[in-house]
ZAMITOR-478429 format. One record per atom (N, C-alpha, C, O): residue number from 1; x, y, z. Coordinates in Angstrom, 1 decimal, m for minus. Example, Ala and Ser with C-alpha at 12.3 -4.5 7.8 and 13.67 -1.06 7.14 Angstrom:
BEGIN
<1; <13.2; m5.7; 7.8>>
<1; <12.3; m4.5; 7.8>>
<1; <13.2; m3.3; 7.8>>
<1; <14.2; m3.3; 8.5>>
<2; <12.8; m2.2; 7.1>>
<2; <13.7; m1.1; 7.1>>
<2; <12.9; 0.0; 7.9>>
<2; <13.4; 1.1; 8.0>>
//
This chain:
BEGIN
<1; <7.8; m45.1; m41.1>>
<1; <8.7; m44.3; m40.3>>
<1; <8.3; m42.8; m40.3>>
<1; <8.8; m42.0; m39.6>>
<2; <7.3; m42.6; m41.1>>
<2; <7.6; m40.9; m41.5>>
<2; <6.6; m40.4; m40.3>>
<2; <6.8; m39.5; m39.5>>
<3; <5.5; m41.4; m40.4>>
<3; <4.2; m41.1; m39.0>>
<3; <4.8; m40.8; m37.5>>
<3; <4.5; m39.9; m36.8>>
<4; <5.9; m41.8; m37.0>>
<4; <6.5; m41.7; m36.0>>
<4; <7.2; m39.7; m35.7>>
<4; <6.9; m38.8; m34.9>>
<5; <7.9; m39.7; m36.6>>
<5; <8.8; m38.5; m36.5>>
<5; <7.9; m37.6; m37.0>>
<5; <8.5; m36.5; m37.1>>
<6; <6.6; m37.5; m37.3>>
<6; <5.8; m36.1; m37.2>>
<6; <5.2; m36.3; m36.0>>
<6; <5.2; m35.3; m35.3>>
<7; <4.8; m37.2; m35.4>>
<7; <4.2; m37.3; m33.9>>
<7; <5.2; m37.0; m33.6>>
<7; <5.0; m35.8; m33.4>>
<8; <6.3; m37.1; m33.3>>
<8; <7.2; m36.6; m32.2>>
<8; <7.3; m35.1; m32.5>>
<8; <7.1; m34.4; m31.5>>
<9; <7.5; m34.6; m33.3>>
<9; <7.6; m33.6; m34.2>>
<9; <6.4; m32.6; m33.6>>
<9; <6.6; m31.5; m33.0>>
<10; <5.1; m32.9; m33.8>>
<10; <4.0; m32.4; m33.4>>
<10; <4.0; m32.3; m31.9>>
<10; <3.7; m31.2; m31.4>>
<11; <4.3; m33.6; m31.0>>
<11; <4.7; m33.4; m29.5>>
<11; <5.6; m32.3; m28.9>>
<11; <5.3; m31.7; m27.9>>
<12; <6.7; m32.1; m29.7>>
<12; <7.9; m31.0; m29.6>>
<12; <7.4; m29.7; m30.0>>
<12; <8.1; m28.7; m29.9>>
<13; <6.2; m29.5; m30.6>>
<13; <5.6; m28.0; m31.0>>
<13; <4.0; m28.1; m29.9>>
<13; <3.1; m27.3; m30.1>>
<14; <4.0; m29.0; m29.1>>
<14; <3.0; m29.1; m28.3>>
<14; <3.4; m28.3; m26.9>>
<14; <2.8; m27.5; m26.2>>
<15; <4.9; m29.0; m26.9>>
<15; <5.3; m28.8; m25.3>>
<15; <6.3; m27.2; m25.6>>
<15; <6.6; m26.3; m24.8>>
<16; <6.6; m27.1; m27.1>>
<16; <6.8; m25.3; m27.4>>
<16; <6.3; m24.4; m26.5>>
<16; <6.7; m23.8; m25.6>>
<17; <4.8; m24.6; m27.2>>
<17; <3.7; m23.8; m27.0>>
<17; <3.2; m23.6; m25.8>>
<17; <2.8; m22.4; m25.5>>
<18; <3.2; m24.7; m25.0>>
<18; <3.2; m24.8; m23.8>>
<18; <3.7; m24.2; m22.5>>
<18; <3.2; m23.8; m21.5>>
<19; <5.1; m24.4; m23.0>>
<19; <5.7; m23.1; m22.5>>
<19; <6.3; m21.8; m22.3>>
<19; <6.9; m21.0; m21.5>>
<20; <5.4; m22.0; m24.0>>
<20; <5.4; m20.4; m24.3>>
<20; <4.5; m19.4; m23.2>>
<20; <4.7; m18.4; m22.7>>
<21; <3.4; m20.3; m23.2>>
<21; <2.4; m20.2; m22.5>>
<21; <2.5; m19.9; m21.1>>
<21; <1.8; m19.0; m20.6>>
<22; <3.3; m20.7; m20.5>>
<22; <3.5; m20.5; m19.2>>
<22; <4.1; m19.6; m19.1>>
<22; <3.8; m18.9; m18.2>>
<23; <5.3; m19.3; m20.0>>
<23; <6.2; m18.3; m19.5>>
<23; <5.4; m17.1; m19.2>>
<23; <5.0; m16.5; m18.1>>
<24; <5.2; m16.8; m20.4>>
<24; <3.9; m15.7; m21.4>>
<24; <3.1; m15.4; m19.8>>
<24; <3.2; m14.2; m19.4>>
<25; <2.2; m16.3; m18.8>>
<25; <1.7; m16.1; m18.2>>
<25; <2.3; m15.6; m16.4>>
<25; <1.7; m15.0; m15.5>>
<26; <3.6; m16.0; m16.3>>
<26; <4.4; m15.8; m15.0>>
<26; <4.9; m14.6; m15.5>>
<26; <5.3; m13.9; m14.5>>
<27; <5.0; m13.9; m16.4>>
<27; <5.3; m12.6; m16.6>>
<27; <4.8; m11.5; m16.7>>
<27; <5.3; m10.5; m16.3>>
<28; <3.1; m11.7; m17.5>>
<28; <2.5; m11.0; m16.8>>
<28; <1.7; m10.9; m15.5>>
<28; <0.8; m10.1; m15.2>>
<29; <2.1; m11.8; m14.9>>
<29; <1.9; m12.0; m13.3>>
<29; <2.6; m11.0; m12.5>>
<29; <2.0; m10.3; m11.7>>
<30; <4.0; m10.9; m12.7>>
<30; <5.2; m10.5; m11.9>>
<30; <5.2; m8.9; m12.8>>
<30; <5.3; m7.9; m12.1>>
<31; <5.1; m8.6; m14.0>>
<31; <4.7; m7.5; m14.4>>
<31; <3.5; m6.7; m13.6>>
<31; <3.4; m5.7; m12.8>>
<32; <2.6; m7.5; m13.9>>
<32; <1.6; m6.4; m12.6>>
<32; <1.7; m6.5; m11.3>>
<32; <1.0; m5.9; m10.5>>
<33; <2.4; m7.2; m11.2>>
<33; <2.4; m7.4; m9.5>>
<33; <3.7; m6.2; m8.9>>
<33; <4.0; m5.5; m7.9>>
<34; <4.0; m6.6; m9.9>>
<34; <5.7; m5.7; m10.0>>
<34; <5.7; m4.1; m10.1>>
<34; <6.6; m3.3; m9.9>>
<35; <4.1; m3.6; m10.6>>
<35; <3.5; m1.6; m10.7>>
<35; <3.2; m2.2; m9.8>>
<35; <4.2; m2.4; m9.1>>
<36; <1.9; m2.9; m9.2>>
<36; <1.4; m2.5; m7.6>>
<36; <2.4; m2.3; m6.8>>
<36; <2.1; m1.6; m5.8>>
<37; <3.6; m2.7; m6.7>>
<37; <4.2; m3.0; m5.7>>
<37; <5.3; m1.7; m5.9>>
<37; <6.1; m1.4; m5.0>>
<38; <5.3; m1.1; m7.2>>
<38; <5.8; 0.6; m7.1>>
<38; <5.2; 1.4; m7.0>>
<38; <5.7; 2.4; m6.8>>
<39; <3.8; 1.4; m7.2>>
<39; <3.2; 2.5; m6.8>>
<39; <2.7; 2.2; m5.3>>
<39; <2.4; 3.2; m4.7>>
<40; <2.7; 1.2; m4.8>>
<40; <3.1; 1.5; m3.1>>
<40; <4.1; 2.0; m3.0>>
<40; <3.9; 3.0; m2.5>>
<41; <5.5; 1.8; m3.2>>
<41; <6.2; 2.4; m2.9>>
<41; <6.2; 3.9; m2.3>>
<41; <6.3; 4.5; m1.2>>
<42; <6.0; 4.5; m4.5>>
<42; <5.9; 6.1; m4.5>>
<42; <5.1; 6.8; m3.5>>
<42; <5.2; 7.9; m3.0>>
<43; <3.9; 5.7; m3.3>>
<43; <2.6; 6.4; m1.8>>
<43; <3.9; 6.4; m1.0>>
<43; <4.2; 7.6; m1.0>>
<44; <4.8; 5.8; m0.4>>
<44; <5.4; 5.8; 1.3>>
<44; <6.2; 6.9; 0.9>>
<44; <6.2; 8.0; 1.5>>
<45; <6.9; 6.9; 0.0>>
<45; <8.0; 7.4; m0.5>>
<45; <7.8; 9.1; m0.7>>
<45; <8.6; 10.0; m0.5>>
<46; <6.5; 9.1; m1.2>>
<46; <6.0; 10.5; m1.2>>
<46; <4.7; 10.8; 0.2>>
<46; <3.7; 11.4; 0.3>>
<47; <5.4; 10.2; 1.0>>
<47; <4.2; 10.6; 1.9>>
<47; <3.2; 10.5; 2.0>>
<47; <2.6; 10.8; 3.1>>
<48; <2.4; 10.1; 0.8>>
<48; <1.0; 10.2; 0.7>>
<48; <0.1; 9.8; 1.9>>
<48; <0.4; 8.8; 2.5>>
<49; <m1.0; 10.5; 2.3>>
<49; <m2.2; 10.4; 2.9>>
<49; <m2.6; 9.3; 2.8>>
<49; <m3.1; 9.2; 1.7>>
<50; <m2.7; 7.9; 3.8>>
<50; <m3.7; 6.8; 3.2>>
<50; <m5.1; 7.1; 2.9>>
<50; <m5.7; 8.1; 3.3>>
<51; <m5.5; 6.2; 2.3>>
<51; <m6.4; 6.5; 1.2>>
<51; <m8.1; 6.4; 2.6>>
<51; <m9.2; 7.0; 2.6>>
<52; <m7.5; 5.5; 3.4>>
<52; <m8.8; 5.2; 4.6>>
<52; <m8.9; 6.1; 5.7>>
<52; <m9.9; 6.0; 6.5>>
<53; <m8.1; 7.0; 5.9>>
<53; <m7.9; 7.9; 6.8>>
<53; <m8.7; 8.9; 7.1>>
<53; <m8.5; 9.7; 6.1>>
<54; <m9.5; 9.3; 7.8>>
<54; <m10.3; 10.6; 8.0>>
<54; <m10.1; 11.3; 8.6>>
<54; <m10.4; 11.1; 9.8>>
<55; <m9.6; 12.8; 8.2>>
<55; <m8.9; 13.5; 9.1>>
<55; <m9.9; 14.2; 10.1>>
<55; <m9.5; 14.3; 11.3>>
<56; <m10.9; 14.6; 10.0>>
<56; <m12.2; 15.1; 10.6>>
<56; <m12.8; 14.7; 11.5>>
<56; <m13.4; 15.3; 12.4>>
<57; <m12.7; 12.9; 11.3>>
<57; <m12.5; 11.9; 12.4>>
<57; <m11.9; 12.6; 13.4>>
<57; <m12.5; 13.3; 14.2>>
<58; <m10.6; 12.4; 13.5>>
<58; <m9.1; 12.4; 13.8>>
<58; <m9.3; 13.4; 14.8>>
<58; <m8.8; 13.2; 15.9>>
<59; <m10.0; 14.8; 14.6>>
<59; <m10.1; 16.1; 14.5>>
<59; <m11.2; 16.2; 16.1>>
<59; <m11.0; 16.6; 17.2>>
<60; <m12.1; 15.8; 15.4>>
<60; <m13.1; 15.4; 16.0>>
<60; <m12.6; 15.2; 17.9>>
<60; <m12.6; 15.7; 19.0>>
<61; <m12.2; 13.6; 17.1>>
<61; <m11.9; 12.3; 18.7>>
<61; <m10.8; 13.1; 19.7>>
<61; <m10.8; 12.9; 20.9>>
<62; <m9.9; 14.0; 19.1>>
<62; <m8.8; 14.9; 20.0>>
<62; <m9.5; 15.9; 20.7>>
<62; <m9.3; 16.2; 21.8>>
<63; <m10.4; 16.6; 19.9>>
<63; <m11.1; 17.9; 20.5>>
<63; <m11.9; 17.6; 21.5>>
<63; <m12.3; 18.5; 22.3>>
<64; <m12.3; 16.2; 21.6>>
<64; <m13.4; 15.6; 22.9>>
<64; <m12.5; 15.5; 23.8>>
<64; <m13.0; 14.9; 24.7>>
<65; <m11.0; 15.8; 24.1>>
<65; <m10.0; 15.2; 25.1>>
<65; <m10.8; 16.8; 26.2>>
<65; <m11.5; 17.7; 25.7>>
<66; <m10.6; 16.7; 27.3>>
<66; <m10.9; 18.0; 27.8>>
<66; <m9.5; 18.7; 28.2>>
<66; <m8.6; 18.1; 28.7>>
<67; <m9.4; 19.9; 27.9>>
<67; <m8.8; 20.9; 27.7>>
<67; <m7.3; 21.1; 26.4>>
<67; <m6.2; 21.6; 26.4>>
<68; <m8.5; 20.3; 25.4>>
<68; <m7.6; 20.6; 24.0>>
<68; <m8.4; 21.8; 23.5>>
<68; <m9.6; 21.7; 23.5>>
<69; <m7.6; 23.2; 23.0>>
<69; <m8.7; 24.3; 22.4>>
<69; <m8.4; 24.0; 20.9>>
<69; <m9.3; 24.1; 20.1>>
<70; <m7.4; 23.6; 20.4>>
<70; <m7.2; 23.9; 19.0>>
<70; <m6.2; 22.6; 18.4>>
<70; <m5.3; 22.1; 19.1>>
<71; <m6.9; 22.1; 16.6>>
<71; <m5.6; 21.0; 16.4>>
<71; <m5.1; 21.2; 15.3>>
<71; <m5.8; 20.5; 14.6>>
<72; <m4.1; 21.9; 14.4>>
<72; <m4.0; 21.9; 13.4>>
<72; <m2.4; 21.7; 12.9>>
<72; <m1.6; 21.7; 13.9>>
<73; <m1.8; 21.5; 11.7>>
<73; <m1.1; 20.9; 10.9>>
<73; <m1.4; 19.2; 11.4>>
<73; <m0.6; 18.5; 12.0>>
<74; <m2.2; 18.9; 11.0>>
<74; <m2.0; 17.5; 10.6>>
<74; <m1.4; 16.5; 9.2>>
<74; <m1.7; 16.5; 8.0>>
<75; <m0.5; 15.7; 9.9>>
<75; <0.3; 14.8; 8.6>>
<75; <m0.5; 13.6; 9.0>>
<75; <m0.9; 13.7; 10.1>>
<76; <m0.9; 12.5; 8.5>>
<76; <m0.8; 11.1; 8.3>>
<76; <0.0; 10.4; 7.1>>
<76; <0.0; 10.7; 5.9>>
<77; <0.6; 9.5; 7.7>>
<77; <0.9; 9.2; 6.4>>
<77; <1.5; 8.0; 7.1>>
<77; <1.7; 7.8; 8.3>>
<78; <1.8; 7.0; 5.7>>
<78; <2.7; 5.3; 6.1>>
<78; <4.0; 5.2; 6.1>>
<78; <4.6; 5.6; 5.2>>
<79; <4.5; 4.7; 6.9>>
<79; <6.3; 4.6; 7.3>>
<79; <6.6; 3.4; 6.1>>
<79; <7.4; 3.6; 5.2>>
<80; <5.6; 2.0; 6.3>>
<80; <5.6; 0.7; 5.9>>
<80; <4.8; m0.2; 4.5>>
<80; <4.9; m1.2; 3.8>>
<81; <4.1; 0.9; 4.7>>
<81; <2.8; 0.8; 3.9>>
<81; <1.6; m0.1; 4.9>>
<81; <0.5; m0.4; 4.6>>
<82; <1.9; m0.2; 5.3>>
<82; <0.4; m1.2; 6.9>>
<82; <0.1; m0.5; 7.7>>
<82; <m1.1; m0.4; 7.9>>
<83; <1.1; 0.1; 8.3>>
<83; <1.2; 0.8; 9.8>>
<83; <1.0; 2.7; 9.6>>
<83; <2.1; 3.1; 9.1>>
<84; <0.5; 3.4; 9.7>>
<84; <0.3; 4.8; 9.7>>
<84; <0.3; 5.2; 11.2>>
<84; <m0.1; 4.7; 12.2>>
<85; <1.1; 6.7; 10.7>>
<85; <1.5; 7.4; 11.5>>
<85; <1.1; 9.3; 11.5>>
<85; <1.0; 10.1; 10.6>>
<86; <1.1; 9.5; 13.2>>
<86; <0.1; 10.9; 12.2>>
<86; <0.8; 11.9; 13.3>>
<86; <1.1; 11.6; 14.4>>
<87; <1.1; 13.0; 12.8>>
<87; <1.8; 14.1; 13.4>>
<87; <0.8; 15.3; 13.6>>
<87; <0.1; 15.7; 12.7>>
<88; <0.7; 16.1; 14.9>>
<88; <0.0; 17.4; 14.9>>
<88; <0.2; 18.0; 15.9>>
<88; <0.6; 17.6; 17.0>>
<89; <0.0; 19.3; 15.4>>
<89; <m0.2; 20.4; 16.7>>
<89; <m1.6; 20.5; 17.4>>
<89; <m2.8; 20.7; 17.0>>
<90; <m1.0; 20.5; 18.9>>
<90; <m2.3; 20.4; 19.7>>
<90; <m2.1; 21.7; 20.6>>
<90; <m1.1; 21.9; 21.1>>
<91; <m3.2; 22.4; 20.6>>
<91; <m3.2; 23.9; 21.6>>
<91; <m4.2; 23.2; 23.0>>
<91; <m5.3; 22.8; 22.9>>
<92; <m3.6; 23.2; 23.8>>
<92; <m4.1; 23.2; 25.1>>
<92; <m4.2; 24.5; 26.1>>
<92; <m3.5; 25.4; 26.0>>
<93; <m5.3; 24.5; 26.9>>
<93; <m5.1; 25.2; 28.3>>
<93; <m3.9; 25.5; 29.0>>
<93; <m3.2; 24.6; 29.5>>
<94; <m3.7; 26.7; 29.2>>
<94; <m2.9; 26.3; 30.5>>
<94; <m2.6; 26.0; 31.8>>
<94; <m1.6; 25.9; 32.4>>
<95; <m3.8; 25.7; 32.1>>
<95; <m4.2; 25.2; 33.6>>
<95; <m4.2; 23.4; 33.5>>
<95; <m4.0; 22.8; 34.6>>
<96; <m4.4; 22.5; 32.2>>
<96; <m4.1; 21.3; 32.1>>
<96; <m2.4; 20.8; 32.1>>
<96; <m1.6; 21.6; 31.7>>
<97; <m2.2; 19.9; 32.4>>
<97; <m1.3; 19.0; 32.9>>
<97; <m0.9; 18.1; 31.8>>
<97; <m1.7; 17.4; 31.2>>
<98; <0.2; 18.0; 31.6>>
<98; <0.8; 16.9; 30.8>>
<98; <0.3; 15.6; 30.9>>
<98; <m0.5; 15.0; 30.1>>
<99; <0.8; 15.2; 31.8>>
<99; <0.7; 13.9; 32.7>>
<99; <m1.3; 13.8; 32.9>>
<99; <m1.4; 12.7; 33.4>>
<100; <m2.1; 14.2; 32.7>>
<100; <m3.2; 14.5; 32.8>>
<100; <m3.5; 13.9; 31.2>>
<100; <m4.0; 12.8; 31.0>>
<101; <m3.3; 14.5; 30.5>>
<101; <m3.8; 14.2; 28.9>>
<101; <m2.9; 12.9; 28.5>>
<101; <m3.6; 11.9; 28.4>>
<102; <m1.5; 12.6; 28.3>>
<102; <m1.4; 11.3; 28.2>>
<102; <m1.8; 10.2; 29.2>>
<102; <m1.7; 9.0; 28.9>>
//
């Protein structure tokens, strides 16, 4: 009788462990997954600059429009965290046309 009831015994500290295990491992799953997903946040939340963005680019491709003279205060930044959005002042001529540049 005694063999029986330590196998069982040993089974019940098998399937313990086991799920100690698992738990132990969905938590720190959802723990790290749980900063990435606040420090995205603090990026939208604080505005931050995405990280892929080149504003010189940016700078660049507007100044080729014809009759842009000057571009400055530029924002970029993420509403969503996917989708970016970019704000600036543009100095034009005064002989160009609204309707002409968009």
């Amino acid at each position: 009788m005694r063999p029986v009831i330590f196998g069982i015994r040993n089974q019940n500290i098998e399937m313990f462990m086991m799920r100690w295990l698992v738990s132990l491992m969905i938590e720190l799953f959802l723990g790290l997954y749980g900063v990435f997903l606040a420090i995205q946040i603090v990026r939208i939340f604080l505005e931050i600059m995405p990280k892929d963005i080149d504003l010189d680019e940016i700078k660049t491709d507007i100044r080729r429009i014809k009759g842009v003279v000057d571009i400055h205060h530029i924002h970029v930044r993420s509403m969503d965290g996917e989708e970016n959005h970019a704000t600036l002042h543009v100095v034009v001529k005064n002989t160009i046309k609204i309707s002409k540049v968009a």
